[in-house]
C-alpha positions as CSV (number, residue, x, y, z in Angstrom):
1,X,-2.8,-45.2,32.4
2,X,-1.0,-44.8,28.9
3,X,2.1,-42.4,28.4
4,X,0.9,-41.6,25.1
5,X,0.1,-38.1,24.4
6,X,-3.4,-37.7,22.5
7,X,-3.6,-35.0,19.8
8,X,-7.0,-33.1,19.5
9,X,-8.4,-33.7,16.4
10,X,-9.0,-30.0,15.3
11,X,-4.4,-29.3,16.2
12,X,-3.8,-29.1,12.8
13,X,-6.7,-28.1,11.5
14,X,-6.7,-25.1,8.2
15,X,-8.2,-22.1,9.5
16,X,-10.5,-20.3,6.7
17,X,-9.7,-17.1,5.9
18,X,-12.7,-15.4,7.6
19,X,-11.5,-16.9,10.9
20,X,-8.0,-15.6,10.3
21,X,-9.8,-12.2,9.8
22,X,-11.8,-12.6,12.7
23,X,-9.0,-13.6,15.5
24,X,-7.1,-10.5,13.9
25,X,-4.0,-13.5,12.5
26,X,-1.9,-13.2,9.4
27,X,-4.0,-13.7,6.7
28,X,-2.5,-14.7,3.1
29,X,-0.9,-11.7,1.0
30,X,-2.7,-11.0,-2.2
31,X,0.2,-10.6,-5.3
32,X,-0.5,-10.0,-8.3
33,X,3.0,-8.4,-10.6
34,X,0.6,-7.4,-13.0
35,X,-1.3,-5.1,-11.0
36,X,2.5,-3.7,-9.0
37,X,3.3,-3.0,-13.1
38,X,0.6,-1.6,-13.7
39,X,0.5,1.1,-10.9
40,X,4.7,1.5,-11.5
41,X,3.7,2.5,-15.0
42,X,1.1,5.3,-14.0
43,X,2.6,8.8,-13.0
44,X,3.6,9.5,-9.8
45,X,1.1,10.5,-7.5
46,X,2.6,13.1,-5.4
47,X,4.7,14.7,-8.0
48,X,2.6,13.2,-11.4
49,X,5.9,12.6,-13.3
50,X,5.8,10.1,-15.4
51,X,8.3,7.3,-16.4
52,X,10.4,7.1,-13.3
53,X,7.5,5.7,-10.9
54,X,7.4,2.4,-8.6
55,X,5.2,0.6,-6.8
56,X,5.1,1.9,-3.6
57,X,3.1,0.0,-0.8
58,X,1.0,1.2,2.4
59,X,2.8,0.2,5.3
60,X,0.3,1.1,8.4
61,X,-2.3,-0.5,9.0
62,X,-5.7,1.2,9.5
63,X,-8.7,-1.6,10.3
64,X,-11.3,0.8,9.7
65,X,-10.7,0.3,5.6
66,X,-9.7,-3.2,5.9
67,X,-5.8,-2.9,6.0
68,X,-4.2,-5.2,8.7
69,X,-0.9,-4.4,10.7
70,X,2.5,-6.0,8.5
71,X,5.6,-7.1,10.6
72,X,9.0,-6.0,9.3
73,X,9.9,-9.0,7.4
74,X,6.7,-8.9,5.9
75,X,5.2,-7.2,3.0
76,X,1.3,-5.9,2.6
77,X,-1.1,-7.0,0.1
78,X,-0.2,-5.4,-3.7
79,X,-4.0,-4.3,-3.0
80,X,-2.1,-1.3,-0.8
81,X,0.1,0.0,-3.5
82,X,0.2,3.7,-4.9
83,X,2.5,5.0,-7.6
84,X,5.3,7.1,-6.4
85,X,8.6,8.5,-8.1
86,X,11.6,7.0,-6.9
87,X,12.8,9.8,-5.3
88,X,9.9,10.6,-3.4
89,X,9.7,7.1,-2.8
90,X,12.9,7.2,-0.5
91,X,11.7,9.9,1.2
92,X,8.2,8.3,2.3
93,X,11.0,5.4,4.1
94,X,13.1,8.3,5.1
95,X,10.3,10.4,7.1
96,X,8.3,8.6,9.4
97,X,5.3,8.1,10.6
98,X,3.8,7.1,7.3
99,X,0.6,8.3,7.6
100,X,1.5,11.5,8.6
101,X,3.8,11.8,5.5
102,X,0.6,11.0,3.5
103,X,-1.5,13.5,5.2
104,X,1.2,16.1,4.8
105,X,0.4,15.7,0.9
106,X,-3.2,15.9,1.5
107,X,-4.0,12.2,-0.1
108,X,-5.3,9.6,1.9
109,X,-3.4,6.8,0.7
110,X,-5.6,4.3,1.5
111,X,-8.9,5.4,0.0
112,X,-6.9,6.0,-3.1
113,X,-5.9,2.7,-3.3
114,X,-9.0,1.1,-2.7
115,X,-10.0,3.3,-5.8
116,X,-7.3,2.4,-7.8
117,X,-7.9,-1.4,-7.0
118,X,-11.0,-1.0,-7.8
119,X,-10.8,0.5,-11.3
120,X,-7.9,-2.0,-11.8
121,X,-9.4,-3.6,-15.0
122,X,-9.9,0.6,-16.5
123,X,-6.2,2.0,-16.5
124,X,-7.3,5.0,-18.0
125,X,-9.7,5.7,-15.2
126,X,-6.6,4.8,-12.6
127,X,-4.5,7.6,-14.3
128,X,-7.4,10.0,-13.9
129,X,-7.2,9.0,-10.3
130,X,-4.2,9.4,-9.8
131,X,-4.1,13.1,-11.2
132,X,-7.1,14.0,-8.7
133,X,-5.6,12.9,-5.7
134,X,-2.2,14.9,-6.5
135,X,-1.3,17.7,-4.1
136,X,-2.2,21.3,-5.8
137,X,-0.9,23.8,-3.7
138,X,2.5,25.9,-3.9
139,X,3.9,24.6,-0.9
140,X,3.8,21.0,-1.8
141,X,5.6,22.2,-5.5
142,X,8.7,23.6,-3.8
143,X,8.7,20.8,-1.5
144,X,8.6,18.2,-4.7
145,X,11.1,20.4,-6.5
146,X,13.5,20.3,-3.1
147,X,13.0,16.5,-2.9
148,X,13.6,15.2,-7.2
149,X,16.6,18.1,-6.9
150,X,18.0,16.1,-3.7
151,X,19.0,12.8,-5.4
């Protein structure tokens, strides 16, 4: 008997990307700057001021539309980006549980960046996106005008 240890051949194999998918495993970050400047020069989507926007990314994960859980160290796919003033911005981190901050604004984040993704190569049909999936009603006006006044 040999007291060599045999390695299987498939130990090191490369999953594909489907089989990551499929065993619910990381799965390789799409990032693209272009597309994070892109949405950072768009207005804001909450507030729709312009000029003073970043890109702010989708944190939960919801497997329904595709979007996989992220740890903490780890960052989603620019694919879940929206545009968001800076201010408002901090207070998205601030306020948790994230989708219950979105829903509070009446957008569902995660349609809207499907939408936006997939109009990526029309930026004049992404900033007509963005100004239909902004909040209308008077409530969500004071509550933008309490948060830009905060900072």
């Amino acid at each position: 008997m040999s007291d060599r240890l045999v390695r299987p051949a498939a130990a090191f194999s490369v999953l594909s990307r489907k089989t990551y998918q499929r065993r619910g495993l990381r799965s390789p970050r799409k990032k693209s700057l272009t597309y994070s400047q892109l949405i950072a020069s768009l207005p804001c989507i909450v507030s729709g001021v312009e000029g003073q926007t970043q890109a702010a990314h989708i944190r939960y994960a919801e497997y329904d539309a595709g979007k996989r859980e992220t740890g903490m160290a780890e960052r989603p796919s620019d694919m879940w980006v929206l545009p968001l003033h800076w201010k408002i911005h901090l207070d998205q981190h601030r306020k948790p549980p994230e989708r219950d901050w979105w829903l509070s604004w009446g957008i569902e984040p995660l349609e809207a960046c499907k939408r936006l993704w997939e109009a990526r190569d029309r930026p004049q049909w992404m900033a007509e996106i963005v100004y239909f999936k902004a909040p209308r009603r008077r409530e969500h006006f004071e509550r933008i005008a309490e948060i830009l006044k905060e900072w």
